[in-house]
C-alpha positions as CSV (number, residue, x, y, z in Angstrom):
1,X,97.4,129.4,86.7
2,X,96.9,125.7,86.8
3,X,96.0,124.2,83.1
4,X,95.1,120.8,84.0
5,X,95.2,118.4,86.8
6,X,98.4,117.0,85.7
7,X,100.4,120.1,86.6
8,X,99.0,120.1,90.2
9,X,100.1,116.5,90.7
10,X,103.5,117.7,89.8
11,X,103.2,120.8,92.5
12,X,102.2,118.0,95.0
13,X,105.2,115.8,93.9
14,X,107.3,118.5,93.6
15,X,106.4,119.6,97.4
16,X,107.1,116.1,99.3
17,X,110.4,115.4,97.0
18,X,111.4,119.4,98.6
19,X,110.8,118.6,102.1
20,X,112.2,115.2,101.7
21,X,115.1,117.1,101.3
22,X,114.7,120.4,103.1
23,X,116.8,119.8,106.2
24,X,119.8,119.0,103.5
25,X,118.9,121.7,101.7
26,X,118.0,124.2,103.7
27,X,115.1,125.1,101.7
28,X,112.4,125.0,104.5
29,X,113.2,126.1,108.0
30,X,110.0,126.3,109.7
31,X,106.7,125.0,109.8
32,X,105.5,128.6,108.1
33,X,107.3,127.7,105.0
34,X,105.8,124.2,104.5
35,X,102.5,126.2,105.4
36,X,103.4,128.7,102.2
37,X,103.9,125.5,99.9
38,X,100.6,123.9,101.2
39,X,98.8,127.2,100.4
40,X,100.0,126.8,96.8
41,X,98.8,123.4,96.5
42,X,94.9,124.3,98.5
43,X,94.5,127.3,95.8
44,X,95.0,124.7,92.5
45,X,93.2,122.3,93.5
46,X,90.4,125.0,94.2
47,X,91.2,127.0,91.2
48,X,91.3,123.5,88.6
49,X,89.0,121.3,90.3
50,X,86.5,122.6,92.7
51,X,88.6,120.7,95.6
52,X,88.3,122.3,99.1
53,X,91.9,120.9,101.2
54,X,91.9,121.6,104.7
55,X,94.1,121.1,107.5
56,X,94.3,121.8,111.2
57,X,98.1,122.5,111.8
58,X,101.3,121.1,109.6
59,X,105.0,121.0,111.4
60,X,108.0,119.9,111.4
61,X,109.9,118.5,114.3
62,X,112.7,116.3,114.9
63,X,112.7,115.2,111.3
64,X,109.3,114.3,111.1
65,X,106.7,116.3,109.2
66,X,103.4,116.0,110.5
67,X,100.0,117.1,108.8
68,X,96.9,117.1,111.8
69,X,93.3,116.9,110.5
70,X,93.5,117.1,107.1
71,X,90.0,117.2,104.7
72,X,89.7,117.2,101.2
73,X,86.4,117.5,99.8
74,X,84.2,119.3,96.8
75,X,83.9,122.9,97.3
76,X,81.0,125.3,97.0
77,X,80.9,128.9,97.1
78,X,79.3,129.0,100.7
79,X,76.3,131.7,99.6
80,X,75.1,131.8,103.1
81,X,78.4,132.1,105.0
82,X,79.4,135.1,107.3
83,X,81.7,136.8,105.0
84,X,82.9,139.3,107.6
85,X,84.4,135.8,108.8
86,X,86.1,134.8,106.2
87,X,89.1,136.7,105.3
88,X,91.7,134.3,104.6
89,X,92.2,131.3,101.6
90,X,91.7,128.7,104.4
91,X,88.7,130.0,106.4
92,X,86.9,130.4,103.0
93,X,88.1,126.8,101.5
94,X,86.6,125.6,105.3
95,X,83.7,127.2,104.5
96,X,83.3,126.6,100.7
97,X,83.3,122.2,102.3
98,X,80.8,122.7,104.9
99,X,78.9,124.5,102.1
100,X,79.4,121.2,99.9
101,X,79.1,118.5,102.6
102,X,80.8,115.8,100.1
103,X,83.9,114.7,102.0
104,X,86.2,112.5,100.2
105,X,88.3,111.6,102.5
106,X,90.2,113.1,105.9
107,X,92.9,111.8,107.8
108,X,93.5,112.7,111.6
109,X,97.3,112.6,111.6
110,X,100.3,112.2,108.7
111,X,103.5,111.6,110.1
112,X,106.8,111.2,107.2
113,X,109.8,110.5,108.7
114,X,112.0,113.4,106.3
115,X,114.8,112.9,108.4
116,X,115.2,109.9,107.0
117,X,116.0,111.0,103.7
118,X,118.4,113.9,105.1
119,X,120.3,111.1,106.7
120,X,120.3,109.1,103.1
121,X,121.0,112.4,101.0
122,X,124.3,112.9,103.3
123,X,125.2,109.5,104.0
124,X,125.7,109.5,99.7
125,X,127.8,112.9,100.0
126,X,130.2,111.9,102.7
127,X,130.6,108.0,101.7
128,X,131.1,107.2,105.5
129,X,130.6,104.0,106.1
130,X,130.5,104.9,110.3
131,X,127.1,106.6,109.5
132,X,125.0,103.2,108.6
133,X,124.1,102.4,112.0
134,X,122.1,105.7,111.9
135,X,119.7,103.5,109.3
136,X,118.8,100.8,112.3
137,X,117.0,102.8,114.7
138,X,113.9,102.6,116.1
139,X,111.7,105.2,114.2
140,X,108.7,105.4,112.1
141,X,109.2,106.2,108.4
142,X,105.5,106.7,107.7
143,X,101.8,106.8,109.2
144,X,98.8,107.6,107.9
145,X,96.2,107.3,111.7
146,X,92.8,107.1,110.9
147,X,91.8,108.0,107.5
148,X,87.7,108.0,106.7
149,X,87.0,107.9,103.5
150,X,83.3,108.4,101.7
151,X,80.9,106.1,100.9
152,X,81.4,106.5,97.0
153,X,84.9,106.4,97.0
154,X,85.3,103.4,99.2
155,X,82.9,101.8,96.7
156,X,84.6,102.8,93.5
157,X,88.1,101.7,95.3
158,X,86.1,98.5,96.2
159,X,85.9,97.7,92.3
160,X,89.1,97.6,91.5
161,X,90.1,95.2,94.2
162,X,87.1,92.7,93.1
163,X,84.6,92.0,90.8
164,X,82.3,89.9,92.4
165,X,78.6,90.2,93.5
166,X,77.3,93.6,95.1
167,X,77.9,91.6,98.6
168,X,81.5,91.2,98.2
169,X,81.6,94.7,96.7
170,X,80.4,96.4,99.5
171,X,82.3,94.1,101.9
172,X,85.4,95.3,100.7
173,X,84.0,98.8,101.0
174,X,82.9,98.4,104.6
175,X,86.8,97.9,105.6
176,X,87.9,100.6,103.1
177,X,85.9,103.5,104.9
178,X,87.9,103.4,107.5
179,X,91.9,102.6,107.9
180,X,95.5,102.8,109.4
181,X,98.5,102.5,107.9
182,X,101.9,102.2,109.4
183,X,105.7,101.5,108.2
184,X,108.4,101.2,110.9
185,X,111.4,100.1,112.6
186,X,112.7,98.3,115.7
187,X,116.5,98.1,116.4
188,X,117.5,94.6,116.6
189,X,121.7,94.9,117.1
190,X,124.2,96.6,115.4
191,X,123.0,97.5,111.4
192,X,120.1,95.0,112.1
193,X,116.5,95.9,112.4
194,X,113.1,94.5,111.9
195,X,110.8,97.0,109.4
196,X,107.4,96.4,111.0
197,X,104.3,97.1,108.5
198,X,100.8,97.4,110.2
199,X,97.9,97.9,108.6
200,X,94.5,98.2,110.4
201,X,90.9,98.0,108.6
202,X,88.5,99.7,111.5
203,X,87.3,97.6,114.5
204,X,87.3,94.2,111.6
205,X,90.6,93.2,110.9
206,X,94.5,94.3,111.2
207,X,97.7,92.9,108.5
208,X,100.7,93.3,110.3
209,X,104.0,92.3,108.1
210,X,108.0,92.7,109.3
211,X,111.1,91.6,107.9
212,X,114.7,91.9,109.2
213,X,116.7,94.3,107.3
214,X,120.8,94.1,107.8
215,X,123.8,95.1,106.4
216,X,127.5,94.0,106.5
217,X,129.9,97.5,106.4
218,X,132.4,95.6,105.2
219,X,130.6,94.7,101.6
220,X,131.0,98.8,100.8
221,X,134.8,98.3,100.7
222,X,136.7,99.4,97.7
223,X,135.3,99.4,94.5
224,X,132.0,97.6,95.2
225,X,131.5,100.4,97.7
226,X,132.2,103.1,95.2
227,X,129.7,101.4,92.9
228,X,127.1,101.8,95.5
229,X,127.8,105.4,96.8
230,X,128.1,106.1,93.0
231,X,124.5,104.9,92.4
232,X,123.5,106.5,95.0
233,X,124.4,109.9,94.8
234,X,122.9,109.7,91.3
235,X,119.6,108.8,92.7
236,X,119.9,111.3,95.4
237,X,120.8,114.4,92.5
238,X,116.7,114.9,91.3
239,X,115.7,115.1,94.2
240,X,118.7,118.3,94.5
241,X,117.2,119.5,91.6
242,X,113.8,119.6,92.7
243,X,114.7,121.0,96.1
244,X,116.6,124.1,94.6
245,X,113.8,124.9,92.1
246,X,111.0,124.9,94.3
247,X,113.1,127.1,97.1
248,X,113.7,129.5,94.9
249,X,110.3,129.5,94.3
250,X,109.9,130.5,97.9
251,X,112.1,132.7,98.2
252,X,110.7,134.8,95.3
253,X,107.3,134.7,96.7
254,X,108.0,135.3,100.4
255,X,109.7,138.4,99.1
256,X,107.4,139.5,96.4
257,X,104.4,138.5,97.6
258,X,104.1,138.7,101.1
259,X,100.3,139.2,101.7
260,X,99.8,135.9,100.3
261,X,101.0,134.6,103.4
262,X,99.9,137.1,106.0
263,X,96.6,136.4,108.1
264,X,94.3,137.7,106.1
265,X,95.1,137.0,102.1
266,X,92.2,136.3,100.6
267,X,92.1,139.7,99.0
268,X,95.5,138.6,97.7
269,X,94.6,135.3,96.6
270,X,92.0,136.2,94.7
271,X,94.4,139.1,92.9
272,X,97.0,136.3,92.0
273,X,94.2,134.2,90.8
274,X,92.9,136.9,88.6
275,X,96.4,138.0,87.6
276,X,97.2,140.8,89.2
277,X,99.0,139.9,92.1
278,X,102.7,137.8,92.5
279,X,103.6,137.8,88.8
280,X,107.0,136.7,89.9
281,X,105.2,133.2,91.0
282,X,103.1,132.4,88.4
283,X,106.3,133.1,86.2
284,X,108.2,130.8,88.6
285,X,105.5,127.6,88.4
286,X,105.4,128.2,84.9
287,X,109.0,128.0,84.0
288,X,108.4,125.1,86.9
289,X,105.6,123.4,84.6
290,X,107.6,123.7,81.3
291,X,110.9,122.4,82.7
292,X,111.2,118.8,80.7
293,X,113.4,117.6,83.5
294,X,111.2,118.2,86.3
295,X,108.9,116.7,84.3
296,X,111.1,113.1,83.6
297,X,112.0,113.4,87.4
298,X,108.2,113.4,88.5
299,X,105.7,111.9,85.7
């Protein structure tokens, strides 16, 4: 299904650049579709690494997609679990952690502002110059609340920062274990803003960074304009690309393989992981894996 680690980074890539887009685009209109996409993503890193990812509840609303309680951790074929229990890819991934008890990390709450992007991706198609001040709102772009990460891991990220003694080392660690991490905007006028960075390290310390971002309408007048909307639509066309491939991945699946995404599809799952089951998507992500622009686009 999955040959090597590389191809799931591309599924995950390949994901966020689609929902980036997916108001635009059309491509996902409910929470249950970004839910079908996540699924994909939970099963490789099962399948190719022996990676349990959980979540609580994933959403979209008013252009911002939000990811509650989300774990990723080793998995273990839970032996002593209550398999009349488990009859779904999640419940058993769930268990299959517990079963481990090695979390690597787990956020509380994700927030990314794809609205954002849908306002970008149309502001390069129509070339109106009224829609700017839609960019200098008030509005958080990303947020990452409360992310724990293990022992080992805040370690081994402690080691790249610095070099130093075993004191310093694990100093660096004891504010890694446990962080915040913010990007945002305040409205300061008319096309002027203040982008407000804040970034907090537990109960020990807090970085907090802005800067004032502004624009004058008038600069995108005549042919410096056209140079600019010109860049930009060319910058905006991959992430097109990406959007159309992997929603006609969806669409395929949702209408081939249904039980995948029904309540209980674990019997499914395991089918498609065995290769019996959704022939039409493992076709799709392979044709996905082997296309060499996808693959300059993401890696």
């Amino acid at each position: 299904m999955v040959k090597n680690i590389a191809q799931l980074s591309l599924l995950i890539l390949l994901f966020f650049s689609n929902i980036l887009s997916s108001q635009s685009y059309g491509s996902l209109k409910s929470h249950n579709d970004i839910e079908k996409l996540l699924s994909w993503i939970q099963v490789f890193a099962y399948q190719e690494e022996d990676i349990a990812i959980t979540y609580k509840s994933a959403s979209i609303r008013n252009g911002i997609l939000e990811i509650n309680d989300l774990i990723v951790a080793s998995y273990v074929y839970p032996s002593n679990a209550d398999f009349d229990k488990i009859n779904s890819i999640n419940t058993l991934l769930t268990a299959g952690s517990y079963a481990s008890d090695e979390e690597f990390f787990k956020v509380k709450k994700i927030q990314i502002n794809i609205g954002y992007l849908d306002k970008l991706i149309n502001f390069s198609r129509s070339r109106d110059i009224d829609m700017l001040k839609e960019f200098y709102k008030s509005e958080t772009y990303v947020m990452f609340d409360e992310v724990i990460v293990s022992p080992d891991l805040a370690i081994s990220a402690a080691n790249e920062v610095t070099t130093d003694n075993a004191f310093m080392i694990n100093k660096v660690a004891s504010y890694l274990d446990t962080f915040s991490f913010e990007i945002g905007a305040k409205t300061k006028g008319k096309l002027r803003s203040n982008v407000i960075m804040n970034l907090e390290f537990g109960n020990d310390f807090s970085f907090n960074y802005s800067m004032v971002s502004s624009v004058d309408e008038n600069a995108l007048d005549g042919r410096q304009g056209n140079q600019y909307f010109n860049v930009l639509a060319d910058s905006m066309a991959p992430i097109e690309y990406i959007a159309n491939a992997l929603n006609s991945f969806l669409v395929a699946t949702t209408r081939d393989c249904g039980n995948l995404y029904s309540k209980d599809n674990l019997q499914a799952w395991t089918s498609t992981l065995d290769g019996e089951y959704c022939l039409i998507g493992l076709e799709y992500l392979d044709n996905i894996f082997s296309d060499s622009q996808l693959k300059a686009i993401c890696l």
